[in-house]
N, C-alpha and C positions, 0 to 999 in steps of 0.2 A: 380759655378754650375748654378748658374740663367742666364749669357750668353751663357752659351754652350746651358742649355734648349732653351736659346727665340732665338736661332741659330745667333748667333753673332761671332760665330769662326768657318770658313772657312772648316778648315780641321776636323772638330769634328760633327759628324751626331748630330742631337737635341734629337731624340727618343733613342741614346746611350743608353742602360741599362747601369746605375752606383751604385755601394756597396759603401757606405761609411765607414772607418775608423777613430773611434773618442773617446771621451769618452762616457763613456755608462751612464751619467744619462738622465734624463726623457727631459731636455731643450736640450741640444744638438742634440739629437735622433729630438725629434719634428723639430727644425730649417733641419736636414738633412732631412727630409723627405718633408718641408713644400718648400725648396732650388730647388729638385726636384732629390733627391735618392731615387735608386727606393726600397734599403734596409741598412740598418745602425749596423756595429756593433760596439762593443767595442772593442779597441784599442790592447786588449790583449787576445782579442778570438782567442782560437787555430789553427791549419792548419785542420784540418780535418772539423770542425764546418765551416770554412771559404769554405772550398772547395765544400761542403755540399751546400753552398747559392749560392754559383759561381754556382753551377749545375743547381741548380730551379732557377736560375733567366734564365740560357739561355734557358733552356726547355722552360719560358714562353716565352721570343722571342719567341721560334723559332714556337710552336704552334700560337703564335698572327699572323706570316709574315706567317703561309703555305696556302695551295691553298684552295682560297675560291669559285672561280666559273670555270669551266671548258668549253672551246670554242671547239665546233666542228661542221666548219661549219659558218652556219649561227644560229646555235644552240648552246643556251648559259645557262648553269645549275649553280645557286649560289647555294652550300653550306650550304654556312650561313645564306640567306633567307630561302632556300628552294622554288627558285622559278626556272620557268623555262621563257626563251622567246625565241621565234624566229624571227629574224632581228628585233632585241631593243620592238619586241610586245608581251606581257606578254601571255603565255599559260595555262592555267588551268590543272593541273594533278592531279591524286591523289598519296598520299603519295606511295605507290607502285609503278605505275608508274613512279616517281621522283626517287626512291631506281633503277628502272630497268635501267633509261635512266642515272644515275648518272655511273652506271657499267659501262654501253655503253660509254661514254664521255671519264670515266677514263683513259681508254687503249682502243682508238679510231678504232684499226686494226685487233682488235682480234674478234674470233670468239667463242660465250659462249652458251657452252652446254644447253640446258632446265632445266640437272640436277644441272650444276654449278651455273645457276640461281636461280633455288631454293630455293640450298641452302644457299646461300650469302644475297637472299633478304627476302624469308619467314622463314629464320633463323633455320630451321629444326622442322619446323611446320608441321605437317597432311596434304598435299595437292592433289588434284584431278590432274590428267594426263594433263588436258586441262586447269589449274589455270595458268599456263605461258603462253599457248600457246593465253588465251583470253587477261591476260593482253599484251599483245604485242601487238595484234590487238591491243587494242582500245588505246595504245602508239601511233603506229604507224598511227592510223587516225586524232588523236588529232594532232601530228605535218607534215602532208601531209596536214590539214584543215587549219593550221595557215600560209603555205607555204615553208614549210620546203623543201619538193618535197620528193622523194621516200628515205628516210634517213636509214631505220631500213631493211635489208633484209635478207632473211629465205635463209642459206643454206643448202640443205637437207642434213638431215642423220648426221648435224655435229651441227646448233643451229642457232643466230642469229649474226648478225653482223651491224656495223651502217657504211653507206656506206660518211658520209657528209667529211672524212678526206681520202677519198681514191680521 
């Protein structure tokens, strides 16, 4: 276990999620976990308990490797900061904002209503006619000011759309 972690076997990734099977007292458990498993059971734990840990271990994969920052463009939205920049230069937004443009990045070619906005970013909050239509303005001046160039554009009658992956 400790050369597969410190990647000393070719064919066996090092971040591997591994379950150990072993005995279940309290020193064994410790060494599989201190070795580097990422969960430890006893040797005679069931099929279903077993399958149970098989499950949450790959969920956590698989949320730790999913997508943290979204490019479009020269426009670059992390996630997991929560930051934004354009061409590697950090952009100041506000939380809303960052909720608007994160939509926009996600599905780079679509075109999103005022009302699908809404309701996805102000979560079905109370809002005035013109609470989308300002924050997008001042979206879209924030990253035309940082040089993003014309990225966010108004099709009438149908909403908005971010032009940097067309």
């Amino acid at each position: 276990m400790r050369s597969v972690r410190a990647g000393r076997h070719p064919r066996v990734h090092p971040g591997l999620p591994v379950i150990t099977l072993g005995a279940g007292d309290e020193l064994t458990t410790l060494r599989a976990y201190e070795s580097g498993s990422d969960h430890h059971l006893p040797a005679d734990t069931g099929y279903v308990l077993l399958r149970a840990v098989i499950a949450t271990v790959v969920r956590r994969v698989l949320e730790e490797t999913s997508v943290r920052h979204l490019d479009a463009g020269a426009i670059t939205v992390d996630l997991t900061g929560r930051t934004v920049t354009v061409a590697d230069a950090p952009v100041h937004v506000s939380r809303l904002e960052f909720e608007l443009l994160a939509k926009f990045a996600a599905d780079p070619v679509r075109v999103f209503s005022k009302h699908e906005l809404a309701r996805c970013v102000w979560r079905g909050q109370q809002i005035s006619q013109r609470t989308v239509d300002s924050h997008i303005a001042r979206l879209r001046s924030r990253l035309t000011a940082a040089g993003a160039g014309p990225v966010l554009v108004t099709r009438w009658g149908q909403g908005w759309a971010l032009t940097s992956a067309h």
